[in-house]
C-alpha positions in Angstrom: 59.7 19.5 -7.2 57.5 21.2 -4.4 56.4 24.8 -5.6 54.0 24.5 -2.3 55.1 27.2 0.5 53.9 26.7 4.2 52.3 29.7 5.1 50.6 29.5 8.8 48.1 32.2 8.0 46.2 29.4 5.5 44.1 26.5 6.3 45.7 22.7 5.0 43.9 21.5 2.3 41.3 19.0 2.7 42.3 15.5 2.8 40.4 13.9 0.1 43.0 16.1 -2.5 45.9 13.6 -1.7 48.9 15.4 -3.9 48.0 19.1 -2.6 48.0 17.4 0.9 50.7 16.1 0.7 52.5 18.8 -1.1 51.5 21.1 2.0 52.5 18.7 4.6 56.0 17.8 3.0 56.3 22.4 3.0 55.0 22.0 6.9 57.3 20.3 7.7 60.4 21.7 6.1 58.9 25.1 7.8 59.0 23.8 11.1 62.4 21.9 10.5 65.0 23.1 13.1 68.7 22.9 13.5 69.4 20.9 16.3 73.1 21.2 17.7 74.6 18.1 17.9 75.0 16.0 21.0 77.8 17.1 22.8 77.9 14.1 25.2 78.5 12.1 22.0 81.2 13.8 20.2 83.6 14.4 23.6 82.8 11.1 25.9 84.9 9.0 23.5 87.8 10.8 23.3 87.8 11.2 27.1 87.7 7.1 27.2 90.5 7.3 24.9 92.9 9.4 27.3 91.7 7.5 30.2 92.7 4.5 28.5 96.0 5.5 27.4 96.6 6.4 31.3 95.6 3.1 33.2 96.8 5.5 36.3 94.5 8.0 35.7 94.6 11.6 34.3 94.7 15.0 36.1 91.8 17.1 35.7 93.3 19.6 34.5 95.4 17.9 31.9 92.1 15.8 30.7 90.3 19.5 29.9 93.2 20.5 28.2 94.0 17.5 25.6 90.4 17.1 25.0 90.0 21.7 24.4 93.5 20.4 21.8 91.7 17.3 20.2 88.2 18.9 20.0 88.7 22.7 19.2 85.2 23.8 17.8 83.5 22.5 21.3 83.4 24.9 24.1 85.0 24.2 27.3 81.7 24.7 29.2 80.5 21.7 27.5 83.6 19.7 28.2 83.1 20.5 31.8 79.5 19.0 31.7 80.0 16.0 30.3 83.4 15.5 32.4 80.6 15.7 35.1 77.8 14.0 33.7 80.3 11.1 33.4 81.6 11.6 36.9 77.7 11.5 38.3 76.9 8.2 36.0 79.9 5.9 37.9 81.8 6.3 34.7 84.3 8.2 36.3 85.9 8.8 39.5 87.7 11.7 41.2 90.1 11.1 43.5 92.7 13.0 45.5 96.5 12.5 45.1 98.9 14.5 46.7 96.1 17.7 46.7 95.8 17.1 43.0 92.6 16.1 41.3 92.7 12.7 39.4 90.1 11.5 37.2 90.5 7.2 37.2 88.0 4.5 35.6 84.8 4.6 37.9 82.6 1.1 39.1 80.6 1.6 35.8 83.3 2.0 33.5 83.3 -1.5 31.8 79.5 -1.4 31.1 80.0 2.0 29.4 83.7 2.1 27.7 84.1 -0.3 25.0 
C-alpha cells in the first residue's frame, strides 16, 4: 500500500515523479484528515417531526426535550435545545402559550421542511 508518511518538516516531491507525488499527497491528506462530529441538526430534527406529528395539537416543551433525551441518548441536551431553537427561528416551529404552559405546534414553514 502506501509506506509514504507525511512529515511537515519535508518539502513535496517535485511533480514530474508522478507515483512519489502522489504517494505524498494521498499521506497529506490522511495527516490532515479530521474527525468531524456529525451534524447534530440532522440526527434530532427528524425525530422532533416525528413527535410533532404524532401530536397534531402540539407538544409541551418540556415533554418534547424529554422523549427526544429517551429516543436519542448519546446526544446531549444542549444540542437538543439548539436545534429545538434553530427550528423555532426557521418558521418550522412555533411556541405558543396555553394555560402558562409552553407548547411547541407546526410553524408557517412546516410543510416546506417536514416531509
Amino acid at each position: 500500500m502506501n509506506s509514504t508518511k507525511y512529515n511537515p518538516n519535508k518539502q513535496a516531491p517535485l511533480w514530474s515523479d508522478k507515483k512519489a507525488w502522489s504517494a505524498w499527497f494521498k499521506s497529506f491528506v490522511e495527516y490532515h484528515k479530521k474527525n468531524k462530529r456529525p451534524n447534530s441538526y440532522n440526527i434530532i430534527s427528524p425525530v422532533i417531526i416525528e413527535l410533532i406529528k404524532e401530536n397534531e395539537k402540539g407538544i409541551k416543551y418540556n415533554l418534547l426535550f424529554k422523549s427526544v433525551k429517551q429516543k436519542l441518548t448519546t446526544v446531549s441536551t444542549n444540542s437538543i435545545s439548539i436545534v429545538i431553537k434553530k427550528m423555532i427561528k426557521l418558521g418550522i416551529l412555533e411556541k405558543i402559550l396555553r394555560k402558562g404552559i409552553r407548547h411547541l405546534i407546526k410553524g408557517h414553514y412546516w410543510n416546506s421542511h417536514a416531509r
